[in-house]
C-alpha positions as CSV (number, residue, x, y, z in Angstrom):
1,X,85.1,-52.0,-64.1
2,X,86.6,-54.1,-61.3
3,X,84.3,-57.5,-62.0
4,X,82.2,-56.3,-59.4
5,X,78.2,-56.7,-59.9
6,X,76.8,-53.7,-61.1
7,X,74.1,-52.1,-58.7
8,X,71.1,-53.1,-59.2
9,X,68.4,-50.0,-59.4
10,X,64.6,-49.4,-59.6
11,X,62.9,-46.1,-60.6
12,X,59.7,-45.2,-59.1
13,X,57.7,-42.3,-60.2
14,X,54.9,-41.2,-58.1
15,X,52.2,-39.3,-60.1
16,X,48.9,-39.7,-60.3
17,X,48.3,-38.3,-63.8
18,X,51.2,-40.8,-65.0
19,X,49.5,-43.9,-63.3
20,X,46.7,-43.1,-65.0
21,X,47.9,-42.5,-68.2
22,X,46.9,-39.3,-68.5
23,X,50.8,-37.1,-69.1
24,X,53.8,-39.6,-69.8
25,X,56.1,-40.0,-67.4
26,X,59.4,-38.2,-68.3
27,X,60.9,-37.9,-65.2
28,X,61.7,-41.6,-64.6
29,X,63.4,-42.2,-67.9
30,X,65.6,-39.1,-66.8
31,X,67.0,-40.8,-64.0
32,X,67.2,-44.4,-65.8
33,X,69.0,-43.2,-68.1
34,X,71.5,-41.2,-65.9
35,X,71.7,-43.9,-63.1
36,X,72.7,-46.1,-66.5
37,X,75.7,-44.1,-67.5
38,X,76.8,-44.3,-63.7
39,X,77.1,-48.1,-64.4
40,X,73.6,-49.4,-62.8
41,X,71.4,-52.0,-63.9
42,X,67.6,-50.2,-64.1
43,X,65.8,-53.5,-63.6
44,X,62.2,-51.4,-63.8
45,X,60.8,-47.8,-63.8
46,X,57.2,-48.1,-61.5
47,X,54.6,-45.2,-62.4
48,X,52.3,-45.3,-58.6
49,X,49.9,-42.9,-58.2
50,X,50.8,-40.3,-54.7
51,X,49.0,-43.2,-52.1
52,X,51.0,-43.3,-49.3
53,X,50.2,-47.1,-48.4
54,X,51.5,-48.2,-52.3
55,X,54.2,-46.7,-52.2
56,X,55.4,-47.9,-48.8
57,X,54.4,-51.3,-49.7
58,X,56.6,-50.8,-53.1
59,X,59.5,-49.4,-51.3
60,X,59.4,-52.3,-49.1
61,X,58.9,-55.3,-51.8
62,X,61.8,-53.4,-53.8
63,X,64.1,-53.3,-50.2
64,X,64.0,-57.1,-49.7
65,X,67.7,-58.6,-49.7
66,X,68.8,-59.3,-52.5
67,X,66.3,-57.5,-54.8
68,X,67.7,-53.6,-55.3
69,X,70.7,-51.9,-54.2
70,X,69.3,-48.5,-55.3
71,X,65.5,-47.6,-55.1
72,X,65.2,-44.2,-56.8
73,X,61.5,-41.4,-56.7
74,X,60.7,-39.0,-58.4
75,X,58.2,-37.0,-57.8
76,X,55.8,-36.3,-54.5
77,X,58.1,-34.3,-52.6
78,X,56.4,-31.0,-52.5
79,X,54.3,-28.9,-51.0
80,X,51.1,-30.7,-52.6
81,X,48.1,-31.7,-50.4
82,X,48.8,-35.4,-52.2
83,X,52.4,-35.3,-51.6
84,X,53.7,-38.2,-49.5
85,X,56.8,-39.6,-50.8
86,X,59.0,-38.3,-48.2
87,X,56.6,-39.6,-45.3
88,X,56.2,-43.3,-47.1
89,X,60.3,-43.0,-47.3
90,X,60.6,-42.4,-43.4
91,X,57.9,-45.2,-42.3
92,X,60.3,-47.5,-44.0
93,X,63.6,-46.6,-43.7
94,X,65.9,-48.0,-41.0
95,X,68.6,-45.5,-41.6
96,X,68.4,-41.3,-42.7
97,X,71.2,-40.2,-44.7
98,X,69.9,-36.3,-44.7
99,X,73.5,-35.3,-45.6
100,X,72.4,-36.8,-49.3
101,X,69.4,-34.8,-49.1
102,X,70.6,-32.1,-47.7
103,X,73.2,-31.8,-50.2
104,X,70.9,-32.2,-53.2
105,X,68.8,-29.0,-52.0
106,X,72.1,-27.3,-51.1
107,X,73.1,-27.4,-54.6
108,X,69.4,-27.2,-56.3
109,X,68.7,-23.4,-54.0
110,X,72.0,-22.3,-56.4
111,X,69.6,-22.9,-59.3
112,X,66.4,-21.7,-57.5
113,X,65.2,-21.0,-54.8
114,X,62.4,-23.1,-55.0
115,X,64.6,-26.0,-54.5
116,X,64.5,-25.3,-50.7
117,X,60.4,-26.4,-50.4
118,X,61.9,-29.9,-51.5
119,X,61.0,-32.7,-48.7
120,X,63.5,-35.2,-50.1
121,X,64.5,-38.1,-48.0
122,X,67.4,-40.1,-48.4
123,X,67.6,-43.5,-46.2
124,X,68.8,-47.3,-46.2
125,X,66.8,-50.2,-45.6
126,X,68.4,-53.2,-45.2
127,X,71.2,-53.2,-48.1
128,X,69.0,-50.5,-50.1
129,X,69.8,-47.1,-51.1
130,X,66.7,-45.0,-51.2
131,X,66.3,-41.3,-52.4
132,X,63.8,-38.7,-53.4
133,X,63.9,-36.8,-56.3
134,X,61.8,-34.1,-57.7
135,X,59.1,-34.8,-60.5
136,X,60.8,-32.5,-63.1
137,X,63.2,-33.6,-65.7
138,X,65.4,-30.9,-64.5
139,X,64.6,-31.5,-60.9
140,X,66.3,-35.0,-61.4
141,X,69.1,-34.2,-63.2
142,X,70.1,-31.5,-60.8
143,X,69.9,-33.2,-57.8
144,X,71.1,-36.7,-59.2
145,X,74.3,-34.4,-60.7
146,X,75.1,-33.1,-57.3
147,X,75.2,-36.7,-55.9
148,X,77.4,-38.7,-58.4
149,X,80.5,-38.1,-56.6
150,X,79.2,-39.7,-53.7
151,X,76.7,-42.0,-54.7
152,X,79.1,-45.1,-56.1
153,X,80.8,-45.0,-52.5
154,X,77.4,-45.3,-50.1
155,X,76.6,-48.2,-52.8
156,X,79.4,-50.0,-51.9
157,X,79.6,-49.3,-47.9
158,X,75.8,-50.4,-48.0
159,X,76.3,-53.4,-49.9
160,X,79.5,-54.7,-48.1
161,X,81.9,-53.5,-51.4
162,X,79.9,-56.3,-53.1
163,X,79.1,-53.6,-55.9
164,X,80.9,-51.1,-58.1
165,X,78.8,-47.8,-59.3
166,X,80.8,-45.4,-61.5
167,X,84.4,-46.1,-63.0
């Protein structure tokens, strides 16, 4: 590694049968643990239940300056009547990537078809990185596996090169 920080990354999992204890949250860890062997810092993995106001108000404590370069959902992206993590993602976001998102359903539909009712959004706020990911285990590894290439280089154009994700 070039003595660069290492991003700095927070997992949120939007269920409401996790936040309320009532299935473990699998999905989360699944990403922490890949977003680790990328070379991130997972400062916290957040179980909120699928309320659109908390999880805007999360994405936007998380977005300060200085507090995550990489803010990281699973779950809420479907067709559900509860599913809002795309729409809390676009009432905060400054900036749409939907080539990132695109991209991760691109690849997903090669798996299944089903990866094409995914609502993902992808978007900055001021320096943070923020993306949607399924709920599944699978979901996340899929679609965080079709990003890797790419992922350390928006880190460092949104951060200013201040950060070094990957080898």
């Amino acid at each position: 590694m070039s003595g660069l920080p290492r991003p700095r990354a927070i997992i949120m999992t939007i269920s409401d049968s996790a936040s309320r204890g009532d299935r473990e949250d699998l999905s989360g860890p699944a990403a922490g643990k890949i977003l680790e062997q990328l070379g991130c810092d997972v400062l916290q993995i957040a179980i909120l239940p699928d309320e659109m106001r908390t999880i805007q108000e999360s994405l936007l404590g998380y977005c300060q300056v200085g507090v995550a370069d990489l803010v990281v959902t699973t779950g809420g992206t479907g067709l559900g009547p509860r599913d809002v993590t795309p729409e809390a993602t676009a009432a905060v976001i400054q900036k749409e990537v939907p080539g990132v998102a695109e991209l991760m359903r691109q690849q997903g539909i090669k798996k299944t078809t089903r990866a094409a009712l995914s609502r993902a959004k992808v978007g900055v706020r001021n320096r943070t990185l923020i993306i949607n990911l399924p709920g599944s285990v699978k979901g996340v590894k899929e679609s965080l596996a079709s990003i890797t290439d790419i992922l350390p280089h928006a880190l460092e154009i949104i951060s200013g090169n201040s950060v070094r994700c990957g080898g």
